[in-house]
N, CA, C and O atoms as a printed pandas DataFrame, in Angstrom:
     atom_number atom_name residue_name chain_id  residue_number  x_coord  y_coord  z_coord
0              1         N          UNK        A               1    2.125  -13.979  -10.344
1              2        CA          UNK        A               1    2.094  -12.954   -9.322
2              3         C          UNK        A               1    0.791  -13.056   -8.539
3              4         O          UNK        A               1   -0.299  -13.084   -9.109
4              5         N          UNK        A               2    0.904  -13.098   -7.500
5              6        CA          UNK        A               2   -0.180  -12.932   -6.381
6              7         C          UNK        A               2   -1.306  -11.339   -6.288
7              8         O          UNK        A               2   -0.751  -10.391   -5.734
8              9         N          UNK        A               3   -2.049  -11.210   -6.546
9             10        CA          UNK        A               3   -2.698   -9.984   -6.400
10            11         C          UNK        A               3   -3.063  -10.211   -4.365
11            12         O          UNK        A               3   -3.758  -10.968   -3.687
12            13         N          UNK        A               4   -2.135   -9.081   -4.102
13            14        CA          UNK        A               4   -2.659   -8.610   -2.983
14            15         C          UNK        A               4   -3.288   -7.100   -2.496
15            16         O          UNK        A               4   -2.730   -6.056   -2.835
16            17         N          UNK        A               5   -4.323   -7.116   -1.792
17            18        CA          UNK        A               5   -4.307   -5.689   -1.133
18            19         C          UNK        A               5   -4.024   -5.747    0.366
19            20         O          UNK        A               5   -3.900   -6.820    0.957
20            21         N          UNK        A               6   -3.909   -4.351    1.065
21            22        CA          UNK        A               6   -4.255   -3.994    2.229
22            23         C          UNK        A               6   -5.239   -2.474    1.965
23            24         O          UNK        A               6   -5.451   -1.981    0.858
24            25         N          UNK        A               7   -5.695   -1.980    3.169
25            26        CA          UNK        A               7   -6.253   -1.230    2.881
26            27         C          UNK        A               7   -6.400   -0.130    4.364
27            28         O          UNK        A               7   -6.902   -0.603    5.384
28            29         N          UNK        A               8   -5.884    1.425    4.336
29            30        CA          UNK        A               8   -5.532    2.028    5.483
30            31         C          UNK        A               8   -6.493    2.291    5.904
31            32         O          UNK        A               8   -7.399    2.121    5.088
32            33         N          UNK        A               9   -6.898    2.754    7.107
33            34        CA          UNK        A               9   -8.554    3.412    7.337
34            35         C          UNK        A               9   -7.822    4.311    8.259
35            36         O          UNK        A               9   -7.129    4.061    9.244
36            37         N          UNK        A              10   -8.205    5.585    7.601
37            38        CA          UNK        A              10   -7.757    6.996    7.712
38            39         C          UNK        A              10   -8.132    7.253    9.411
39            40         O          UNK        A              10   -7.284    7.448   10.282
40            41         N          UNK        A              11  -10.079    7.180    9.685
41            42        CA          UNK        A              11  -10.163    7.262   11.045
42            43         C          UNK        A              11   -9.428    6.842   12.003
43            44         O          UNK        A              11   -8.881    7.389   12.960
44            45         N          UNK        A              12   -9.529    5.120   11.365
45            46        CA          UNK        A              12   -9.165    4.288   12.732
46            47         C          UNK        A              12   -7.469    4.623   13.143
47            48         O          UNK        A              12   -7.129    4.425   14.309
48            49         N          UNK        A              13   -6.501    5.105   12.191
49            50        CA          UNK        A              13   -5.387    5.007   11.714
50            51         C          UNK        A              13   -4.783    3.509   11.707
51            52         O          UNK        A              13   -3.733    3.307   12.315
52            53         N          UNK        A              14   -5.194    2.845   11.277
53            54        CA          UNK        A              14   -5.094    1.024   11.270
54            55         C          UNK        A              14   -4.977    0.770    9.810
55            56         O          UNK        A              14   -5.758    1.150    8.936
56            57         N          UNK        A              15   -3.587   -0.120    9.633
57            58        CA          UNK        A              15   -3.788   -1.017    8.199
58            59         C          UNK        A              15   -4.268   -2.313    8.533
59            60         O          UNK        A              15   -3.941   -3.035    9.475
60            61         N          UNK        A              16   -5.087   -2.499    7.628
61            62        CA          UNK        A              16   -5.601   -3.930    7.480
62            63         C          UNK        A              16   -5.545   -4.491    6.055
63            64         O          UNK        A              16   -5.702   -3.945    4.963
64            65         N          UNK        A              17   -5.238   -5.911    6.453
65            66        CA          UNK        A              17   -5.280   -6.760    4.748
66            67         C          UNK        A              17   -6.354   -7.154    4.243
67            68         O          UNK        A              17   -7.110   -7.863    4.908
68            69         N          UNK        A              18   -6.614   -6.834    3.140
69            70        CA          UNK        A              18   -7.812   -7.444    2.489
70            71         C          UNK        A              18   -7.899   -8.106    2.024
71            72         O          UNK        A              18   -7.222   -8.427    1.047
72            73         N          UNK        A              19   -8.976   -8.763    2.596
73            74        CA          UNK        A              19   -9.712  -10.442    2.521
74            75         C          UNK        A              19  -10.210  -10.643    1.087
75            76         O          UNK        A              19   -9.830  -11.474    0.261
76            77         N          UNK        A              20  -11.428   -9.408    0.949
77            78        CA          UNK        A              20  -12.125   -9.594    0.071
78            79         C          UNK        A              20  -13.017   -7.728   -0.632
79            80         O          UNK        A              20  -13.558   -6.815   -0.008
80            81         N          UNK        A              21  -12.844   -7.862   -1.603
81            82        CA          UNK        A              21  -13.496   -6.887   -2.688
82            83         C          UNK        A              21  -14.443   -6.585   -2.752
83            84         O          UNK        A              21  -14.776   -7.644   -3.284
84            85         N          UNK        A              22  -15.197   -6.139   -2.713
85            86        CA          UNK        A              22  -16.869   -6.440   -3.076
86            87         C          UNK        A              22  -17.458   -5.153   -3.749
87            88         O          UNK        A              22  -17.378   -4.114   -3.094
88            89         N          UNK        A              23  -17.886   -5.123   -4.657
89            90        CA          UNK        A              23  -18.562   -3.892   -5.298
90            91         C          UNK        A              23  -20.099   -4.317   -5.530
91            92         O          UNK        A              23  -20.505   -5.245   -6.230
92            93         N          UNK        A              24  -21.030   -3.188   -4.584
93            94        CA          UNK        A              24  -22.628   -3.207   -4.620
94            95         C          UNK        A              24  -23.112   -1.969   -4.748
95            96         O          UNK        A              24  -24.176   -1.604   -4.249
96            97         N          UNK        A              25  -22.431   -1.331   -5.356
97            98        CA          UNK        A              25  -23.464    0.196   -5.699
98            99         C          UNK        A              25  -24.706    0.097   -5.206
99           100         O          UNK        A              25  -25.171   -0.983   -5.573
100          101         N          UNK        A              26  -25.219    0.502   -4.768
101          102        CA          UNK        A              26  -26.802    0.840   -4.855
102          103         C          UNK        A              26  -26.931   -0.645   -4.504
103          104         O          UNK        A              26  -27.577   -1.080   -5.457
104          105         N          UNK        A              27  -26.774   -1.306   -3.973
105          106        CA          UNK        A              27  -27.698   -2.366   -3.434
106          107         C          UNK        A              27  -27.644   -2.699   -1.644
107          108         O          UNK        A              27  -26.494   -2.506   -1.250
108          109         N          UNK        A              28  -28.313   -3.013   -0.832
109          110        CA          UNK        A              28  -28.489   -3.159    0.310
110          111         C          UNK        A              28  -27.914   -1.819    0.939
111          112         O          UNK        A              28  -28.549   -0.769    0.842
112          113         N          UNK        A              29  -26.790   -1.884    1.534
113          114        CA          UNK        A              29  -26.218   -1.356    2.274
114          115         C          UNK        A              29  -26.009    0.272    1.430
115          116         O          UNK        A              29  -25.700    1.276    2.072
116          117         N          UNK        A              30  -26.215    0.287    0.092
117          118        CA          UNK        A              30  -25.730    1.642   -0.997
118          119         C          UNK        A              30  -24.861    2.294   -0.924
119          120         O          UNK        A              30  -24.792    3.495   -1.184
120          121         N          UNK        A              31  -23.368    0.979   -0.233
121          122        CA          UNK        A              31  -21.865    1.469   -0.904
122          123         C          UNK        A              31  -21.217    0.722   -1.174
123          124         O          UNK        A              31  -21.670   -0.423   -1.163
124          125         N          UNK        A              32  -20.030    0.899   -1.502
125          126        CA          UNK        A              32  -18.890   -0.300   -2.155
126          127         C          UNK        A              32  -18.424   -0.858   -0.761
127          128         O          UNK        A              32  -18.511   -0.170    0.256
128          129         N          UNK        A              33  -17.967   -2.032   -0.763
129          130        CA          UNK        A              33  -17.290   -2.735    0.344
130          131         C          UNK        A              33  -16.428   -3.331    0.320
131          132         O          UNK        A              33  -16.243   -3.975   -0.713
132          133         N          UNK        A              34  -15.407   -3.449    1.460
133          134        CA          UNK        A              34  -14.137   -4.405    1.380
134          135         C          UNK        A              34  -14.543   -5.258    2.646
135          136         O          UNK        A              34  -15.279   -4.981    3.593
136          137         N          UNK        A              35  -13.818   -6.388    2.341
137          138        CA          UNK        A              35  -13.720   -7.392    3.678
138          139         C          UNK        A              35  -12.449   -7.559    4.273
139          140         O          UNK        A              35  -11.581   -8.276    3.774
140          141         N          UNK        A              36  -12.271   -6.762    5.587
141          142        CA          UNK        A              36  -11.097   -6.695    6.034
142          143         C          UNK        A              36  -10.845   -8.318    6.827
143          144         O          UNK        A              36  -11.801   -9.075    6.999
144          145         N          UNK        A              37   -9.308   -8.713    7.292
145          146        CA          UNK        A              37   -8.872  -10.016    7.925
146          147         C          UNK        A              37   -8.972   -9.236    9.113
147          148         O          UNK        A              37   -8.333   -8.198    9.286
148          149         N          UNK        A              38   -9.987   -9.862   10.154
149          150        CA          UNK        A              38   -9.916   -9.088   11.619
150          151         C          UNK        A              38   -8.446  -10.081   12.440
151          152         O          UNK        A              38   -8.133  -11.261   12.284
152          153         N          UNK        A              39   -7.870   -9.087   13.236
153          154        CA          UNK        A              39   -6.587  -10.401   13.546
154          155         C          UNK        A              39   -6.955  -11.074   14.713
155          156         O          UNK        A              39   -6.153  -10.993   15.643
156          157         N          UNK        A              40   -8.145  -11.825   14.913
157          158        CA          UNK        A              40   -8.147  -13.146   15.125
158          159         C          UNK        A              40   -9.197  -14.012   14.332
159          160         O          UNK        A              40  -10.030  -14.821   14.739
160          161         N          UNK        A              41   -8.981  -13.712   13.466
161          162        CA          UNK        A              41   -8.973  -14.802   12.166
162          163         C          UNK        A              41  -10.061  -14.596   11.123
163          164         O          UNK        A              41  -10.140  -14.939    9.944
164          165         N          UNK        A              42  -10.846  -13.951   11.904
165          166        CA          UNK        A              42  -12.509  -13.686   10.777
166          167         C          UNK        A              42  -12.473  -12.604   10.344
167          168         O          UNK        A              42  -11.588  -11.773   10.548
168          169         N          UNK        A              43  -13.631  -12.459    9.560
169          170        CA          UNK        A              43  -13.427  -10.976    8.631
170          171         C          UNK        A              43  -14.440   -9.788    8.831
171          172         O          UNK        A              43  -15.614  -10.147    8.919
172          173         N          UNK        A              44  -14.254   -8.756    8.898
173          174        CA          UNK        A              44  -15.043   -7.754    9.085
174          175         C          UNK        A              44  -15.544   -6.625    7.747
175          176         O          UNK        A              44  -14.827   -6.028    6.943
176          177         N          UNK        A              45  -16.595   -6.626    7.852
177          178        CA          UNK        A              45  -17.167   -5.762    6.833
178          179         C          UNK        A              45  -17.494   -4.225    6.732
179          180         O          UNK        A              45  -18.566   -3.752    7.110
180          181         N          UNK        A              46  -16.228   -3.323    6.059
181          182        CA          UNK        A              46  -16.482   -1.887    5.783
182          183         C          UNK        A              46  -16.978   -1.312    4.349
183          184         O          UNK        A              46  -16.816   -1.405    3.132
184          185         N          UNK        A              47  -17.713   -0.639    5.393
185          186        CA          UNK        A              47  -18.177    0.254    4.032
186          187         C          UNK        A              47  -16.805    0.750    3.561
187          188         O          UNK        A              47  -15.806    0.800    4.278
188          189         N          UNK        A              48  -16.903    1.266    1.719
189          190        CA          UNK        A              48  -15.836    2.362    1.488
190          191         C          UNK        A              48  -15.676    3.086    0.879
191          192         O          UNK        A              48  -15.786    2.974   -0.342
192          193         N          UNK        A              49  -15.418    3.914    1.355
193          194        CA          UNK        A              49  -15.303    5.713    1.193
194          195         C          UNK        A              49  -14.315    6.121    0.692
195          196         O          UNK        A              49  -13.213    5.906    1.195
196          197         N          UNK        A              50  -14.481    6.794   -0.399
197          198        CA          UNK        A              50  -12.729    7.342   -1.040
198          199         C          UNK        A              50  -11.880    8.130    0.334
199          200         O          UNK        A              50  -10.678    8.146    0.601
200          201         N          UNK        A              51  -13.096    8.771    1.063
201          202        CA          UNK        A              51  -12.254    9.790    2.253
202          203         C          UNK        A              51  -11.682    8.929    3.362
203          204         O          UNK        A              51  -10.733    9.386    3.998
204          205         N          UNK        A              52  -12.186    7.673    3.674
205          206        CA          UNK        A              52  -11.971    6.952    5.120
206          207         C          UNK        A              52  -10.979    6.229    4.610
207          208         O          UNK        A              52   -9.894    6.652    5.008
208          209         N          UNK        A              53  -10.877    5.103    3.729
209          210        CA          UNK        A              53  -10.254    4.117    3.577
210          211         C          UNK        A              53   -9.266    4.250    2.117
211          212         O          UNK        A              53   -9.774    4.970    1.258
212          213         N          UNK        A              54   -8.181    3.751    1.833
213          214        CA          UNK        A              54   -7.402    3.836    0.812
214          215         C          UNK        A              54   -7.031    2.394    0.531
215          216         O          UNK        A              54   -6.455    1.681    1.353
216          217         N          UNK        A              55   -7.399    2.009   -0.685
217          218        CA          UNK        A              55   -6.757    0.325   -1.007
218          219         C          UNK        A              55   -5.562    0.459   -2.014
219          220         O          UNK        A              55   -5.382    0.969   -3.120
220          221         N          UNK        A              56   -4.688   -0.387   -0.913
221          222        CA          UNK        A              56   -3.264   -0.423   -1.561
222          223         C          UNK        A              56   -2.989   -1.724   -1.822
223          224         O          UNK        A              56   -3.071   -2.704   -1.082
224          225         N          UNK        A              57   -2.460   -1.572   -3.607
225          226        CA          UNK        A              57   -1.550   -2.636   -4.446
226          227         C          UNK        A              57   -0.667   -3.014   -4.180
227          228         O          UNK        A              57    0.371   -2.351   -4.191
228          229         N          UNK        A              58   -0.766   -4.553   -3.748
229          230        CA          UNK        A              58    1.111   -5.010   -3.837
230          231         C          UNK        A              58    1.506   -4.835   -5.266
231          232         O          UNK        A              58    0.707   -4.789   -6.201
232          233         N          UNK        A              59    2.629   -4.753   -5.346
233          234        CA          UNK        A              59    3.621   -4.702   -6.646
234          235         C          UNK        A              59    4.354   -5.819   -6.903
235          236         O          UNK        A              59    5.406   -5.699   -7.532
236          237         N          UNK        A              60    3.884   -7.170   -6.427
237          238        CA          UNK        A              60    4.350   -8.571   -6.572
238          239         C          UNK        A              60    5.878   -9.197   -6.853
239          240         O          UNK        A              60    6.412  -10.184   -7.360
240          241         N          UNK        A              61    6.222   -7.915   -6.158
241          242        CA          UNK        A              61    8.227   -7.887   -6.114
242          243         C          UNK        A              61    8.315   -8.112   -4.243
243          244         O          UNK        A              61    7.288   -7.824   -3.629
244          245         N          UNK        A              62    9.401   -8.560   -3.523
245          246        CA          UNK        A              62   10.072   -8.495   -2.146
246          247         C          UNK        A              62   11.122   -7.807   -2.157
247          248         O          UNK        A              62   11.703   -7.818   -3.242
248          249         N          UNK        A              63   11.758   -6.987   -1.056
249          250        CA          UNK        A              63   12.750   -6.535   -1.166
250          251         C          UNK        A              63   13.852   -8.034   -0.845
251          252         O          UNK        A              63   13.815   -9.246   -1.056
252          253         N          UNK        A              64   14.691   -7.115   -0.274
253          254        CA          UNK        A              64   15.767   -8.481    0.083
254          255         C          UNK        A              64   15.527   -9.193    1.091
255          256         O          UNK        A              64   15.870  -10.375    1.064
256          257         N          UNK        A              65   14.870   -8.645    2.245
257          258        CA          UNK        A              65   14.373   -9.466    3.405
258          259         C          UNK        A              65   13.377  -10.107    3.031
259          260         O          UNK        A              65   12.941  -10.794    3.955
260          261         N          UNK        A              66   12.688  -10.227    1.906
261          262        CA          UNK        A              66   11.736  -11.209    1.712
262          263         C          UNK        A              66   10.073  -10.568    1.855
263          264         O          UNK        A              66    9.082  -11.170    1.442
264          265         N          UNK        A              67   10.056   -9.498    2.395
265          266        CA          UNK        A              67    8.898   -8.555    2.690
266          267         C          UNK        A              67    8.211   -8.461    1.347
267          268         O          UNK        A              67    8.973   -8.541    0.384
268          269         N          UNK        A              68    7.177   -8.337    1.139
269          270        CA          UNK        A              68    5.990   -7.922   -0.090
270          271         C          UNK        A              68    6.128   -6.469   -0.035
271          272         O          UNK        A              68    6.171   -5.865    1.037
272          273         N          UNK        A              69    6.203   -5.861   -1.253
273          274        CA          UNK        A              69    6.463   -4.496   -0.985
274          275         C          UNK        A              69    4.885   -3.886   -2.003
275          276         O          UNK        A              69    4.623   -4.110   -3.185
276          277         N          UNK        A              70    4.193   -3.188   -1.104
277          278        CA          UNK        A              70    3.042   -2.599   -2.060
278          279         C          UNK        A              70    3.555   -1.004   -1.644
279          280         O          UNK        A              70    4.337   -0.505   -0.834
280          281         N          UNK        A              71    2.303   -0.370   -3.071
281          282        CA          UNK        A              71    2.458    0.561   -2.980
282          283         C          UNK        A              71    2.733    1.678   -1.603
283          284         O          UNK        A              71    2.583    1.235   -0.464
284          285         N          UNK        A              72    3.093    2.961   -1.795
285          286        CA          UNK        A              72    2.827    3.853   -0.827
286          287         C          UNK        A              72    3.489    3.028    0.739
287          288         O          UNK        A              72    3.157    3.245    1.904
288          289         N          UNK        A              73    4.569    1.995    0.158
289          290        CA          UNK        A              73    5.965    1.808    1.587
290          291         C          UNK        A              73    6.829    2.300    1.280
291          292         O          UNK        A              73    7.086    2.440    0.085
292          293         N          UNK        A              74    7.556    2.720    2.179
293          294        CA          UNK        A              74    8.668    3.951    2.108
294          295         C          UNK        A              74    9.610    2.401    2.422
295          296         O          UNK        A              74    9.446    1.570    3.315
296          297         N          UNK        A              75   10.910    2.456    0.966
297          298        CA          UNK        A              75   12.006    1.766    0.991
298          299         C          UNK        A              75   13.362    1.977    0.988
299          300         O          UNK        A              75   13.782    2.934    0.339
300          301         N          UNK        A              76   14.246    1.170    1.674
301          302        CA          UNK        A              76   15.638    2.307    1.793
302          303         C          UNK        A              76   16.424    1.504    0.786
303          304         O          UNK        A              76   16.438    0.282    0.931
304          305         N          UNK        A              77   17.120    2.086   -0.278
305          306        CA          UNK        A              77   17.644    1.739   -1.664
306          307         C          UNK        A              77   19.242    2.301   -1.674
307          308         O          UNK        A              77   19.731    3.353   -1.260
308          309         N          UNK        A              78   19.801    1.176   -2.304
309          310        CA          UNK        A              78   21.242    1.554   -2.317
310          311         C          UNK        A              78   21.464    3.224   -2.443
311          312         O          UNK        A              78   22.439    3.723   -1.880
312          313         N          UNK        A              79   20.528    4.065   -3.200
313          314        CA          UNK        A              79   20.635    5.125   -3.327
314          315         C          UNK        A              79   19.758    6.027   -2.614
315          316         O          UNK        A              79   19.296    7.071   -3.073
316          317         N          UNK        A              80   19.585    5.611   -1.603
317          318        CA          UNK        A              80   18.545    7.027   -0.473
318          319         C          UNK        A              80   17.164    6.046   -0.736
319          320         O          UNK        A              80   16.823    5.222   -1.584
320          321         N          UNK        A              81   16.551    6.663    0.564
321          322        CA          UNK        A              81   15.128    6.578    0.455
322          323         C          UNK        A              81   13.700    7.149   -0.109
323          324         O          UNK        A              81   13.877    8.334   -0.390
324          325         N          UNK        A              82   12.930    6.923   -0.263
325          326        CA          UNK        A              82   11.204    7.389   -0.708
326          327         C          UNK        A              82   10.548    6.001   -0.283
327          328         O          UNK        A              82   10.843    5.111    0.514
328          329         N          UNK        A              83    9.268    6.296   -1.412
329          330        CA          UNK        A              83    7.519    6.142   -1.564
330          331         C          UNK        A              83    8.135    4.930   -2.527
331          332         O          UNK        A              83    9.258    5.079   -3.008
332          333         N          UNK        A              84    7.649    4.173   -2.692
333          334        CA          UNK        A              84    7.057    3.382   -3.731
334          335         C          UNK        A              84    5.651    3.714   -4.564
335          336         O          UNK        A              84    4.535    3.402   -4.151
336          337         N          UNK        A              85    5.898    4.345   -5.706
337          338        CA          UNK        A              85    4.448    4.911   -6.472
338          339         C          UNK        A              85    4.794    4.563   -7.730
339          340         O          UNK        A              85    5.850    4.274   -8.292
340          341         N          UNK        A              86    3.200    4.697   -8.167
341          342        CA          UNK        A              86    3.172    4.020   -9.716
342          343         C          UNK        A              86    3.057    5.405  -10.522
343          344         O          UNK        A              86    2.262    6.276  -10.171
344          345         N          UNK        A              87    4.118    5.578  -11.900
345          346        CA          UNK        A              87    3.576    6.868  -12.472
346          347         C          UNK        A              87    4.137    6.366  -13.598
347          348         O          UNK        A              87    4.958    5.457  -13.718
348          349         N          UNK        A              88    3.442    7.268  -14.673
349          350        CA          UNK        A              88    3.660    7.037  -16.209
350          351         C          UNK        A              88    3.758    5.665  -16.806
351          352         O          UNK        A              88    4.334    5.426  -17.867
352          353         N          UNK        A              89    3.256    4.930  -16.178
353          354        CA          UNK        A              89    2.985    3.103  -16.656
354          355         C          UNK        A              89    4.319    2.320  -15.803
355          356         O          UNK        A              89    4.746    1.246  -16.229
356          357         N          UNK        A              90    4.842    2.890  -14.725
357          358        CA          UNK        A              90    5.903    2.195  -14.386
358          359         C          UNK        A              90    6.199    2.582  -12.735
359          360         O          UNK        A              90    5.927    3.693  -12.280
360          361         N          UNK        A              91    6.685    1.690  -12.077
361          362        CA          UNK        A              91    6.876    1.226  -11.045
362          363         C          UNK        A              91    8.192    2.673  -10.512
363          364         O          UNK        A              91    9.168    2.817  -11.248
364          365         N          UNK        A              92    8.050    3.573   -9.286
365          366        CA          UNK        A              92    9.109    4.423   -9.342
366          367         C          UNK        A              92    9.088    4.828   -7.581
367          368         O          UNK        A              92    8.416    4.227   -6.743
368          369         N          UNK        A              93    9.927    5.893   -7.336
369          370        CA          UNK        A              93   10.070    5.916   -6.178
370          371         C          UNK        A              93   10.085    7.360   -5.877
371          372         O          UNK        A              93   10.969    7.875   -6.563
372          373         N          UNK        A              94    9.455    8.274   -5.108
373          374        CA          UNK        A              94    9.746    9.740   -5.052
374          375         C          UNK        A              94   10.118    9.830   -3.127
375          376         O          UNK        A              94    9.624    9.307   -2.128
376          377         N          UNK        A              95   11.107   10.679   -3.365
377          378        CA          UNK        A              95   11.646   11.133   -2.240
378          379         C          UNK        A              95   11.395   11.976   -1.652
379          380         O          UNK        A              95   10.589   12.813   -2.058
380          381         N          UNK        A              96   12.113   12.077   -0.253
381          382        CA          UNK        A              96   11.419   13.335    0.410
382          383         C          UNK        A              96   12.409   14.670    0.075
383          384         O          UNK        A              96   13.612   14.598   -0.179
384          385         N          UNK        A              97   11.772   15.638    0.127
385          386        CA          UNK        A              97   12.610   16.769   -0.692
386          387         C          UNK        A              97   12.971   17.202   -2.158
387          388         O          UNK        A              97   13.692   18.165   -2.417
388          389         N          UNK        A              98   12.403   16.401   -3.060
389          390        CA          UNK        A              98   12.746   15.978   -4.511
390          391         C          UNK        A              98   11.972   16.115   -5.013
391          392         O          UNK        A              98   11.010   15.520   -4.529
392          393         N          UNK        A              99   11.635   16.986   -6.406
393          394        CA          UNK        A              99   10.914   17.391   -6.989
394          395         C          UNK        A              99   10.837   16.145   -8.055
395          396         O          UNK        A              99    9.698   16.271   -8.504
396          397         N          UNK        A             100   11.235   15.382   -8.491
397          398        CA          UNK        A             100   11.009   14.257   -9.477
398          399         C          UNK        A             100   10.830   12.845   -8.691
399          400         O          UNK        A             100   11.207   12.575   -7.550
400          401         N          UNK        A             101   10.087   11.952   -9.707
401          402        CA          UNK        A             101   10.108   10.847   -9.590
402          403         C          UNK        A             101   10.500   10.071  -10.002
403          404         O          UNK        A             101   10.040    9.873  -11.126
404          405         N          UNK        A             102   11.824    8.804   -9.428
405          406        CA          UNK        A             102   13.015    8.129  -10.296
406          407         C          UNK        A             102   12.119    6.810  -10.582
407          408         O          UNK        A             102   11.458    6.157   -9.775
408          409         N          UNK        A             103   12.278    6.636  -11.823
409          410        CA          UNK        A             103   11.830    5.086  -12.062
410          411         C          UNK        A             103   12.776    4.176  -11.540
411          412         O          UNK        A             103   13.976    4.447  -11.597
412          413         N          UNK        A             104   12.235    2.795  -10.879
413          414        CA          UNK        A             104   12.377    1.886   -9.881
414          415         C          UNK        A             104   12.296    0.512  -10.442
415          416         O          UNK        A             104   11.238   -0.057  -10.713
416          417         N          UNK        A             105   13.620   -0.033  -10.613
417          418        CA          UNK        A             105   13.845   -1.566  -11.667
418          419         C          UNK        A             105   13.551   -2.667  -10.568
419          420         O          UNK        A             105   14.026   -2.639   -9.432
420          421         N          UNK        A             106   12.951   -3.355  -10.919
421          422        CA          UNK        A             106   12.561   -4.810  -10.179
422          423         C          UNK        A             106   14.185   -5.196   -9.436
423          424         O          UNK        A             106   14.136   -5.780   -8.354
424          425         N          UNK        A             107   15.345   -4.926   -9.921
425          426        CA          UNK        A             107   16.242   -5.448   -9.226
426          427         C          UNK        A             107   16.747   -4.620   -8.009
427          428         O          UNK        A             107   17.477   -5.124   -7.156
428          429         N          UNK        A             108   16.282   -3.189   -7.961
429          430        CA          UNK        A             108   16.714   -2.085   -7.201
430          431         C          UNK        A             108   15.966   -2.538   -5.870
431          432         O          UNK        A             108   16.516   -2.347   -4.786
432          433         N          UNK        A             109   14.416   -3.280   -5.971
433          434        CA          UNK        A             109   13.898   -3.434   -4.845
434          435         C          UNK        A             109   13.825   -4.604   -4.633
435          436         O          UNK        A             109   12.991   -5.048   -3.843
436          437         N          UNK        A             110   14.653   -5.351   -5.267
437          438        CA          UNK        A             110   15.335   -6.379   -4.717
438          439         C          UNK        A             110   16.391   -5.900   -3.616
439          440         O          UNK        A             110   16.560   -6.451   -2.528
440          441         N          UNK        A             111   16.839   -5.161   -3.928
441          442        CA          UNK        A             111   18.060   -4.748   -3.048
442          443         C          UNK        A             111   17.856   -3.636   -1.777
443          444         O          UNK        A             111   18.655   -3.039   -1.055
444          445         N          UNK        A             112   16.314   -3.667   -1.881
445          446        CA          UNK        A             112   16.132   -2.670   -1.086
446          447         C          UNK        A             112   15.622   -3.333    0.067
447          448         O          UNK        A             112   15.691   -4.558    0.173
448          449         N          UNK        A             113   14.855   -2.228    1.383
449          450        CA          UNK        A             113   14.159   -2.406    2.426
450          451         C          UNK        A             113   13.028   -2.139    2.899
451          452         O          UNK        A             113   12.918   -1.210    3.699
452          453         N          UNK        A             114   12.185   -2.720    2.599
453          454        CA          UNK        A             114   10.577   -2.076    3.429
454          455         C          UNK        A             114   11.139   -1.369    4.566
455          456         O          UNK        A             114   12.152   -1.918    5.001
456          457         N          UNK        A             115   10.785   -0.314    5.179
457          458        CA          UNK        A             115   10.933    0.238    6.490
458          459         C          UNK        A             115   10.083    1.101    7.185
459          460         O          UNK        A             115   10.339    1.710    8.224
460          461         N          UNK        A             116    8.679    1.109    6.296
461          462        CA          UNK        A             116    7.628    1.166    6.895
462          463         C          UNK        A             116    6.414    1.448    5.215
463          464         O          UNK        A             116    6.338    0.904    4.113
464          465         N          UNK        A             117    5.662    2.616    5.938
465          466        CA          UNK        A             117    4.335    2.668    4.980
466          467         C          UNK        A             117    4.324    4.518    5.189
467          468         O          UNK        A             117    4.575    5.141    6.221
468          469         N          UNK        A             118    3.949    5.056    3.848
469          470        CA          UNK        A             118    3.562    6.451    4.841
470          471         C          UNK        A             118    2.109    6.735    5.205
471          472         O          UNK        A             118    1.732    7.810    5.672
472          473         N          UNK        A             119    1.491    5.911    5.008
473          474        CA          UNK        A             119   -0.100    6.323    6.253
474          475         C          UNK        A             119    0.318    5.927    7.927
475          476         O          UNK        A             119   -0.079    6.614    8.869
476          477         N          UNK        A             120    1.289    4.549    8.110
477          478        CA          UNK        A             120    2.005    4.368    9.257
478          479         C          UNK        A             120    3.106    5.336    9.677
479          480         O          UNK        A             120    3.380    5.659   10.833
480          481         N          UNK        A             121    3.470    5.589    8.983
481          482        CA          UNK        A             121    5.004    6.115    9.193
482          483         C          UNK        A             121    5.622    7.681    8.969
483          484         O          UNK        A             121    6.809    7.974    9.116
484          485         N          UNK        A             122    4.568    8.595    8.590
485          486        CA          UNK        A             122    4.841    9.244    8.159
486          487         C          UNK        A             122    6.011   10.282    8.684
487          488         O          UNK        A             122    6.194   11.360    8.118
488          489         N          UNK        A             123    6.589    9.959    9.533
489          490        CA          UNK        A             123    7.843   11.129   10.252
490          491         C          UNK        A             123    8.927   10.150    9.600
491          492         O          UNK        A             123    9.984   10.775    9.521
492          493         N          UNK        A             124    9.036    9.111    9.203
493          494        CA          UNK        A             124    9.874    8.347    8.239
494          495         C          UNK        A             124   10.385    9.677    7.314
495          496         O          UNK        A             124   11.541   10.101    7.332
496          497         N          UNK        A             125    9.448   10.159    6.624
497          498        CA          UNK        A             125    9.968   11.198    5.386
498          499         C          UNK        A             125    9.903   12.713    5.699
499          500         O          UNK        A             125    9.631   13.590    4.880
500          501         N          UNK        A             126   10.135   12.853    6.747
501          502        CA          UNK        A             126   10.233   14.007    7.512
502          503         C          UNK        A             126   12.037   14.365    7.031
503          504         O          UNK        A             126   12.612   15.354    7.486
């Protein structure tokens, strides 16, 4: 499995993929950092803030179109749509309107659809 991130930045409202990790507590700059892929080709360096920026896990599954599905993308599943979220040690999906969260089998999102993100998308689960 491929470890990927992206990572949202709340201000900018922009997802970006991440390049690179970097943890420096207290040294130079005195915060943690990611290295975002700027899209034309080089990389840019943010500070990061639990409040500005959010780093999101791929879950090293595709739906059926072949898409990488990470956390916190809203997927449409033989059985209705949600979130893709991780709870109780396992991979699951919570919906809009629904007080529970259904656990989510590697073959279900096989069969499913990325159809967006909810930091992008959020009238998706409206």
């Amino acid at each position: 499995m491929e470890l990927l991130f992206r990572a949202w930045d709340e201000e900018r409202k922009e997802m970006f993929e991440v390049g690179q990790i970097s943890i420096h507590k207290g040294v130079a700059f005195g915060d943690n950092t990611i290295w975002v892929n700027d899209p034309h080709g080089g990389m840019i360096w943010c500070p990061y803030t639990r409040r500005s920026r959010i780093i999101i896990q791929s879950i090293g599954l595709e739906d059926k179109e072949g898409t990488k599905v990470f956390l916190d993308d809203i997927i449409e599943t033989p059985l209705g749509m949600g979130v893709v979220v991780w709870f109780d040690d396992k991979l699951g999906i919570f919906s809009p309107g629904s007080e529970a969260t259904d656990e989510l089998s590697a073959q279900e999102i096989a069969e499913s659809v990325v159809i967006g993100n909810k930091h992008q998308n959020p009238e998706l689960l409206k």
